[in-house]
N, C-alpha and C positions, 0 to 999 in steps of 0.2 A: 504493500500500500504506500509505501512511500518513495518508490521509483516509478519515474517518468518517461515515456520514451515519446519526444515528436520529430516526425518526418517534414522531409523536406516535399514542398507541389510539384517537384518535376523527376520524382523516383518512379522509376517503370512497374511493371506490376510484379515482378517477381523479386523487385527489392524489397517491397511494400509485404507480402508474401512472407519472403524472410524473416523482416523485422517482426510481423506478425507473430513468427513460429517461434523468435529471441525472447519476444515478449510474454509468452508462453510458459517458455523456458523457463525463466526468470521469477513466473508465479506473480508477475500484476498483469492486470487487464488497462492499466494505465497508457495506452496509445493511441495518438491521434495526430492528425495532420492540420496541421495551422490554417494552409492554404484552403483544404477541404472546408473548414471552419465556417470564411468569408464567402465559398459559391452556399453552403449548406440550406442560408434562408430562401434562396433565387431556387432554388433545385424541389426544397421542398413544398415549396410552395405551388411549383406545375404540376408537383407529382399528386398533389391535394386536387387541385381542379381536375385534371386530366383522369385520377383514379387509379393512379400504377406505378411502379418506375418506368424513370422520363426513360424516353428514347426519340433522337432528331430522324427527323426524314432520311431517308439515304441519301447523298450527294446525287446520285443520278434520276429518284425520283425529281429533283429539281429542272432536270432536263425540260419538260412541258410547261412551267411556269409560267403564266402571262403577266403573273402582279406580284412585287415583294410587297409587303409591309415591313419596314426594317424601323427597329424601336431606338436606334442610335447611328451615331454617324463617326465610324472608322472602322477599315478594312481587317481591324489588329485583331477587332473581338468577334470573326468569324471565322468559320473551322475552314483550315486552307480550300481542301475539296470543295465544302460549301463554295466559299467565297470565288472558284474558279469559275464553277457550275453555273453563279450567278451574274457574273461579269457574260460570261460568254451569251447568256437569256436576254439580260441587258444590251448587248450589241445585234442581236437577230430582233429586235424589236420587243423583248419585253415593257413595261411598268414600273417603276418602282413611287411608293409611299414613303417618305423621311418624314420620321416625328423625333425633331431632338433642341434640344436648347442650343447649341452652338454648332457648326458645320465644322468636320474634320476629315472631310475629304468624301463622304458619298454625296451628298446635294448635289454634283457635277452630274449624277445619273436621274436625278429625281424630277421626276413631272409634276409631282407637288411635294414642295419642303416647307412642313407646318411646324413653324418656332415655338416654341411655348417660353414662359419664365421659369429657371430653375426653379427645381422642387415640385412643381406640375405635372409631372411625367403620368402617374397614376390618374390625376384628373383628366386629361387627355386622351391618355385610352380608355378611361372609362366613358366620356365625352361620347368617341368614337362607336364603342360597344352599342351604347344606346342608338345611335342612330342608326345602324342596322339596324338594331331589332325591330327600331318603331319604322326607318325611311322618313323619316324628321330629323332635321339640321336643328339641335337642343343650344343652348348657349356651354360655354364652357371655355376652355385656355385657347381652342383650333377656334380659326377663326373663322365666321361662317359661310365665306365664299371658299374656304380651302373646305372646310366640313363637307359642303353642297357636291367640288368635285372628289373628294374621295369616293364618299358614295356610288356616282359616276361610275367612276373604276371597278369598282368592288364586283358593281352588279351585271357589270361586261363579264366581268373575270370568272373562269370555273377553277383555275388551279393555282391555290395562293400562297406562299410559304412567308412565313415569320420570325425571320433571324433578329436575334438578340444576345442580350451578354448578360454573364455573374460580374464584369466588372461596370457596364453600365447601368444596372440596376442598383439602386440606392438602399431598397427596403423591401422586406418580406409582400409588405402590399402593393409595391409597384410588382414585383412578379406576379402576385394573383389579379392584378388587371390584364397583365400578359395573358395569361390563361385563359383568364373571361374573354377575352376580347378573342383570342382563338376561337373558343368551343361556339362564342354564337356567330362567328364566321363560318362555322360549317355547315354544313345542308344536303339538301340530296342531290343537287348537281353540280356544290360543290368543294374540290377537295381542299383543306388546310393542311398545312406541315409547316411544325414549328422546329427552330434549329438553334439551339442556345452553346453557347463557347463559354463554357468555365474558367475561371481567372487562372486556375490552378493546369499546369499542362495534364493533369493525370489524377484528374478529381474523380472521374467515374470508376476508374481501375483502382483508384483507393477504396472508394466505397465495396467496390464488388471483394477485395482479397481481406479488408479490415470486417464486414461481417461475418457472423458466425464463429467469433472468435473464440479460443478455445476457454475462458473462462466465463462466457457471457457479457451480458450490457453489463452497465455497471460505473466501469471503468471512467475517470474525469477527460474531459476533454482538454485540448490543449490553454484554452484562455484559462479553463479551471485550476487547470497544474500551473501555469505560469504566476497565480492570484495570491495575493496574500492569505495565510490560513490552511493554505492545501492540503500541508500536510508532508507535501515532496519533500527529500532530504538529498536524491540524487538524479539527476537530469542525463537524458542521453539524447542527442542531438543526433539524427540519420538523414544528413543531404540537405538541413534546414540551414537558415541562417538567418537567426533573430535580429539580427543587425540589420536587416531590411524591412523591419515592422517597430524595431525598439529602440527607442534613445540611450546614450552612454548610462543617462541618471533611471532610467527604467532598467537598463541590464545589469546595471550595480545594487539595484534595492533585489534581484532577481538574485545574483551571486553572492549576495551577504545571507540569504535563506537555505541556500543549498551546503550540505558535505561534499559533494562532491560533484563533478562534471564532468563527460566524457562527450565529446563530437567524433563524428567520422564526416567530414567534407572536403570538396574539390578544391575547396580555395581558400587559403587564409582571411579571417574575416572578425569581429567582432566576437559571433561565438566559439570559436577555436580560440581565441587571445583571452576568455575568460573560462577556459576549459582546463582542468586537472593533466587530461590526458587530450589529446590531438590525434588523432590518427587519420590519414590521408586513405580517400575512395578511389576510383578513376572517375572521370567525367560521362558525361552524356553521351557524347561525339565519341569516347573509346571505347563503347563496348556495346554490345545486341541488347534489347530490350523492349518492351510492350509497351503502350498504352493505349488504351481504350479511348476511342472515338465518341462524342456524343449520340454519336449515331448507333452503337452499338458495335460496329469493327473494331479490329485488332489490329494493330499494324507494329510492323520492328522496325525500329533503327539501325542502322548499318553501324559498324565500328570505322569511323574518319579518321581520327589517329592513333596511334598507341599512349596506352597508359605511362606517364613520367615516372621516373624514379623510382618507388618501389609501391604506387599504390595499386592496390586491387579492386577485383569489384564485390561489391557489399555483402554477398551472400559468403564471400571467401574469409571476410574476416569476420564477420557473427562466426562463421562454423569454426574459427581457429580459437574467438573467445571461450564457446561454449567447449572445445575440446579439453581448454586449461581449468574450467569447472568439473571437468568428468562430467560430460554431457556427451549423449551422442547424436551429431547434427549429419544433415546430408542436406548440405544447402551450397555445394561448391559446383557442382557440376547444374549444369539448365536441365538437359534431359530429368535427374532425378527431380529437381526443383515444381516442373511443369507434371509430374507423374503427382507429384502431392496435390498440386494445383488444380488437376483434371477429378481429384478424387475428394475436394473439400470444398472449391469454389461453385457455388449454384451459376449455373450457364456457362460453366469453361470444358464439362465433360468430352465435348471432341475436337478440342484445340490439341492440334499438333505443332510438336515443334520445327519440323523441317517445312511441313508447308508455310509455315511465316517465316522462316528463312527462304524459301523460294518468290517470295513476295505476296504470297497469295492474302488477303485480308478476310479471314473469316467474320463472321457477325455470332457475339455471342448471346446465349440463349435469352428466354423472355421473363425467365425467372430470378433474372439478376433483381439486389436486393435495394430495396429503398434508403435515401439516407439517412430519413430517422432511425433507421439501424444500427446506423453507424456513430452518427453524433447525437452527443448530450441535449435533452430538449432544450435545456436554458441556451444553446445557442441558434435553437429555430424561427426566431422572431427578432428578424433586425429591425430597431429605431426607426420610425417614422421620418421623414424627410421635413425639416425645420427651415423652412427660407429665410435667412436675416435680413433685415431692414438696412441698407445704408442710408448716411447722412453725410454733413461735411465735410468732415473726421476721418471715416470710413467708406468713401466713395464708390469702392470696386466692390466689385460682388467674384470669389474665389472657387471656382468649379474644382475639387479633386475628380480627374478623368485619367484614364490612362493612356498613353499619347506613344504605344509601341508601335512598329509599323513593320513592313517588310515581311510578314508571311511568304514563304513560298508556295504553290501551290503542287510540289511533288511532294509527296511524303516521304522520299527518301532524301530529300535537303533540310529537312525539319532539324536535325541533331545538327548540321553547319546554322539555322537559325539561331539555337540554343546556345552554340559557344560561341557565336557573337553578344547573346543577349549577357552569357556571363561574364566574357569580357569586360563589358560596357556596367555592371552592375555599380561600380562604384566612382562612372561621373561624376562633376559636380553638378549640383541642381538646377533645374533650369525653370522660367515661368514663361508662358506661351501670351503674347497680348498682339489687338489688335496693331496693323502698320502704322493705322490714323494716328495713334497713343504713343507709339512710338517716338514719330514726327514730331508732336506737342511736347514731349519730353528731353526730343534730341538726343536718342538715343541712335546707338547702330547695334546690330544683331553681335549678342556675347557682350555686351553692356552691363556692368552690375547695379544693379536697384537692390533698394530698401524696403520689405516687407513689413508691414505693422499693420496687427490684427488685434481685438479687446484680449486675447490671449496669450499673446507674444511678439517677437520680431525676429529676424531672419533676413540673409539675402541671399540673392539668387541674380544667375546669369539669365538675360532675355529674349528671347526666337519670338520675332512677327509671324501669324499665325492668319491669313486674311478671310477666314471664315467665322472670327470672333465677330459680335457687336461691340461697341464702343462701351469701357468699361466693365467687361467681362473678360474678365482671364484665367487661363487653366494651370491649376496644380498639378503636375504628374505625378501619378499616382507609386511612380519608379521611389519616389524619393519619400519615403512612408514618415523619416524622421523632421522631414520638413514643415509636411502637412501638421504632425501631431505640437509639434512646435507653435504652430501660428493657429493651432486647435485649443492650444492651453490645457496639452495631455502629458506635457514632457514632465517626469517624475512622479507617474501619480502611482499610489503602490498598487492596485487592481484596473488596469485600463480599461475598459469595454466602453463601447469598440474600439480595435487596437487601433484599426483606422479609420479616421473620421472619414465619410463620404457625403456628408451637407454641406450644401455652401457655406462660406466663410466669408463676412463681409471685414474689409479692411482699406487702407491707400498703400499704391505703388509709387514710391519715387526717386529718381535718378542715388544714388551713392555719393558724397562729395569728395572730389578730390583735391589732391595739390595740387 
């Protein structure tokens, strides 16, 4: 009960598996995945409307599409496939619907792009919802000559899909607008297919190997274990890195609670520098691995480079730990690994391993498990969306959004996306604002400005972004310690939520120098 283990959001499913089987081991039921945590409310929430675990359309059902409905605007937060599939419907003449507060690069395909005010997103679609169902333009954030031609569209349209994201949903209730606003889109002539991109690379393959775990529910979830009072005395970090979620004065009130600390990660970071022990994994790009498609395929990574120096991969060193316990593990070899896996995970029963090494992408079964399986209820309901008020003082209104981009759309370039994205992990911070704001400020691109919000200060370098409005600018969501900063979260001993995603009203202005 008083050992910890949280995973990192981009471990394939047989790492996840593994840890699973350490944690076993080891006699706590104490594991969870941080990342898994933040899509948790978005996930569970469709799977409530819809009646099941989620599963997205298959990429090539998208093929016949006439109409997207898309609930956000960037390419990042759509599953490559998808996003191919879509692009390509889009240039033979599809439709597409944009509902988003700020443009981030799809408006350029959209035949109607309906703005709303942050924090509006759930009143919008639900706006929307109702006018199907009644064919009455209702009042609400869409405004009612865009409302009037949605409709329009809709009721051309027979086959309509609904791409969306766990990182641009804000709150448990904006995803169940998501959902309402599906189920009364469909009908008997015609079809819906909703297609959601988890923030986390490998949120669904977590969910499917972390239930049924071999001690039951039970077990604290990761914001649980991190919380003051826990309980935890020893923390085991696998592929995580808290330094991307937690401030120096949040990881020190974290390591003054704990006896002990052990990481296994790719890259020296904030939780390895406050870890007892260190031990080096290999990366993403060096070695074969799974994850799970929203859609419900499997796909492998190829190995890009060889592993540095002396690390291995995850399953090799649980099985060396547990061997110096007098344990007997068979977590070194895939083939054993994937034989456990076929015979404990609900819907992986006839996954082969050579056929995903031939490339082939199986679809696994229908019986995969829900995420309230998986995680602790107290993390199934995210916070409401709170729109602040600016004034004088606080003029700008502060979107945390995540502003990643470059998807490929092969799935076998997906690990070369990965080691750039780890690469790049510890930039310095950057704020996205309109060109107009720029100009007024005199500013040029890479400029430093001074952040001041009622919770704190902060600076950051600045990229023109020309699909902002005036006065609106984006926190990327890359830089977790900045946001919680100018959130007025840095040091608090139990955070929730670790990351704020309500606006944040505050002023930007130029840095003075010599």
């Amino acid at each position: 009960a008083t050992v910890g283990i949280i995973l990192g959001d981009s471990l394939s499913c047989e790492e996840v598996f593994v840890a699973r089987k350490f944690a076993e081991m080891l006699g706590t039921s104490n594991i969870a995945a941080l990342g898994l945590e933040f899509d948790a409310p978005v996930i569970h929430a469709v799977e409530q409307v819809l009646g099941g675990p989620y599963r997205s359309c298959q990429p090539e059902e998208l093929d016949g599409t006439d109409l997207f409905i898309c609930i956000n605007s960037n390419y990042q937060h759509i599953d490559p496939r998808a996003a191919g599939a879509m692009t390509r419907r889009l240039q033979s003449g599809s439709r597409m619907i944009l509902l988003d507060e700020v443009d981030q690069g799809l408006a350029v395909w959209a035949a109607i792009y309906a703005t709303h005010r942050p924090g509006m997103r759930a009143a919008a679609l639900r706006q929307l919802a109702e006018a199907v169902r009644t064919g009455e333009a209702g009042g609400g954030p869409i405004a009612h000559d865009d409302l009037r031609a949605m409709l329009d569209l809709i009721t051309e349209s027979h086959r309509i899909a609904v791409p969306f994201s766990a990182e641009a949903i804000s709150s448990t209730d904006e995803a169940f607008a998501v959902a309402q606003l599906t189920k009364v889109l469909r009908g008997e002539t015609r079809w819906v297919g909703t297609y959601l991109l988890p923030s986390g690379a490998n949120s669904f393959g977590t969910i499917d190997m972390l239930a049924h775990r071999g001690h039951g529910a039970g077990g604290m979830g990761a914001l649980e274990m991190m919380s003051h009072g826990s309980g935890i005395r020893c923390m085991i970090s696998v592929g995580a890195d808290l330094g991307r979620l937690f401030g120096p004065a949040d990881l020190a009130r974290l390591r003054s609670r704990l006896e002990f600390g052990i990481a296994f990660s790719t890259v020296t970071s904030p939780t390895t520098n406050l870890a007892d022990i260190a031990l080096p994994i290999s990366m993403e790009g060096e070695r074969e691995g799974t994850v799970r498609r929203p859609d419900g395929r499997l796909w492998m990574g190829q190995t890009i480079v060889p592993p540095a120096g002396e690390a291995r991969r995850t399953g090799v060193t649980l099985q060396a730990i547990a061997d110096k316990l007098g344990e007997t593990a068979q977590w070194s070899a895939e083939d054993e690994i994937w034989a456990q896996i076929r015979s404990e995970a609900p819907g992986y029963g006839h996954v082969e391993l050579e056929a995903l090494r031939r490339g082939e992408l199986p679809v696994v079964g229908l019986d995969t498990p829900r995420v309230a399986e998986v995680v602790p209820p107290s993390v199934l309901t995210a916070p409401p969306v709170e729109v602040p008020s600016t004034d004088a003082e606080h003029p700008w209104l502060l979107l945390p959004r995540s502003t990643r981009g470059g998807w490929t759309t092969d799935p076998r370039c997906q690990c070369a996306h990965i080691l750039r994205r780890e690469a790049t992990l510890y930039r310095e911070p950057y704020l996205l604002v309109p060109p107009g704001e720029m100009a007024e400020m005199k500013l040029r691109e890479g400029a430093r400005v001074q952040i001041v919000t009622g919770g704190g200060t902060a600076t950051a370098r600045v990229r023109s972004d020309a699909g902002l409005p005036a006065k609106i600018a984006v926190l990327p969501t890359e830089f977790p310690g900045l946001i919680r900063t100018l959130a007025g979260l840095e040091g608090e001993p139990a955070p929730a939520p670790v990351l704020p995603l309500n606006p944040i009203a505050g002023s930007v202005r130029p840095v003075e120098t010599r």
